[in-house]
C-alpha positions as CSV (number, residue, x, y, z in Angstrom):
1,X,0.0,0.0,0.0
2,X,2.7,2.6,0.6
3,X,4.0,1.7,-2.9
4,X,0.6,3.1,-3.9
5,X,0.7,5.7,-1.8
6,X,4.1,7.3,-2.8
7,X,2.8,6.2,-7.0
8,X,0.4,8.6,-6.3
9,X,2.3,11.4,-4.5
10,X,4.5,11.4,-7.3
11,X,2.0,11.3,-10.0
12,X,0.5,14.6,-8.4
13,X,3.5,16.3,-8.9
14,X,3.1,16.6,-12.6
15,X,-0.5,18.8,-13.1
16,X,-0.4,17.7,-16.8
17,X,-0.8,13.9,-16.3
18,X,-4.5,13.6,-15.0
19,X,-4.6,10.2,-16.5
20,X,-2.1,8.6,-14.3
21,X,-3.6,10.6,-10.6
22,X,-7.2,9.4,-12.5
23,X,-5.7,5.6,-12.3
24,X,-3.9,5.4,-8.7
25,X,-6.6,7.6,-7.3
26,X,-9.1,4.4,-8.6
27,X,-6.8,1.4,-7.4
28,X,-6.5,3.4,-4.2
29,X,-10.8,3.4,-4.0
30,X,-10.8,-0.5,-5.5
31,X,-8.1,-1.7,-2.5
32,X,-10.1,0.2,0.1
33,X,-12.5,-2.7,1.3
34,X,-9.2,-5.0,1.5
35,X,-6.9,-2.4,3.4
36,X,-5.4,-2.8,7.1
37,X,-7.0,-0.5,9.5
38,X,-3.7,0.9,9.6
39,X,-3.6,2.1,6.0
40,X,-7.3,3.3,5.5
41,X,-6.0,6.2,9.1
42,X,-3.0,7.0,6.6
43,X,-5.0,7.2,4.0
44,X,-7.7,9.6,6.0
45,X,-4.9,11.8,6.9
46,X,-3.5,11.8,3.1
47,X,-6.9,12.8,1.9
48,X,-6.8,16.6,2.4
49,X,-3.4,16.8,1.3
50,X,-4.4,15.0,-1.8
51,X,-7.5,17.2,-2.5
52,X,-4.7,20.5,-2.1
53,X,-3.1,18.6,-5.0
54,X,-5.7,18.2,-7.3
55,X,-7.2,21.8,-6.4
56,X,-3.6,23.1,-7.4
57,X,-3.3,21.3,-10.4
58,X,-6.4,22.1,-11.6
59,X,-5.3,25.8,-11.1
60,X,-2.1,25.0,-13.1
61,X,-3.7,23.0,-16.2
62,X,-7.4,24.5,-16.6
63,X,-7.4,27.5,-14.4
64,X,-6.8,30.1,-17.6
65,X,-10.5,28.7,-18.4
66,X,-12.2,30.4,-15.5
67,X,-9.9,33.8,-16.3
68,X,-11.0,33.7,-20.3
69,X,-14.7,33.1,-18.8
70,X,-14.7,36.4,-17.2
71,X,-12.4,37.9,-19.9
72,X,-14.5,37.1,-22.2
73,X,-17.9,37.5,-20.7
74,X,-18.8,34.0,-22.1
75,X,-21.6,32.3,-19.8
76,X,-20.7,28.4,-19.6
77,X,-23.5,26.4,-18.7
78,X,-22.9,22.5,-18.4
């Protein structure tokens, strides 16, 4: 599990590689139900840090989007 753990860490280093944080961030959901108690507190106390690193790499790769929304008066509706 800490293999996983530091996979993942390291994937969320690079904000232009969602596909790989997209794949360790599902084995890490998939090996839940199978973890040691020990590794599901780690993994608690890794989530916010984790969230941090998606927020700031969503900044980094897509956050020009929000700044051309407003520059550009464009209403997005999804």
């Amino acid at each position: 599990m800490d293999e996983l753990f530091k996979k993942l860490e390291m994937d969320l280093q690079d904000p232009f590689k969602p596909d790989a944080v997209l794949q360790d961030l599902e084995e890490l959901m998939r090996s839940i139900p199978h973890m040691k108690e020990e590794d599901r507190k780690k993994l608690l106390e890794m989530m916010p840090t984790i969230r941090a690193w998606v927020e700031r790499n969503y900044r980094i790769a897509l956050g020009w989007l929000e700044s051309l929304q407003k520059t550009l008066r464009i209403d997005m509706k999804v």
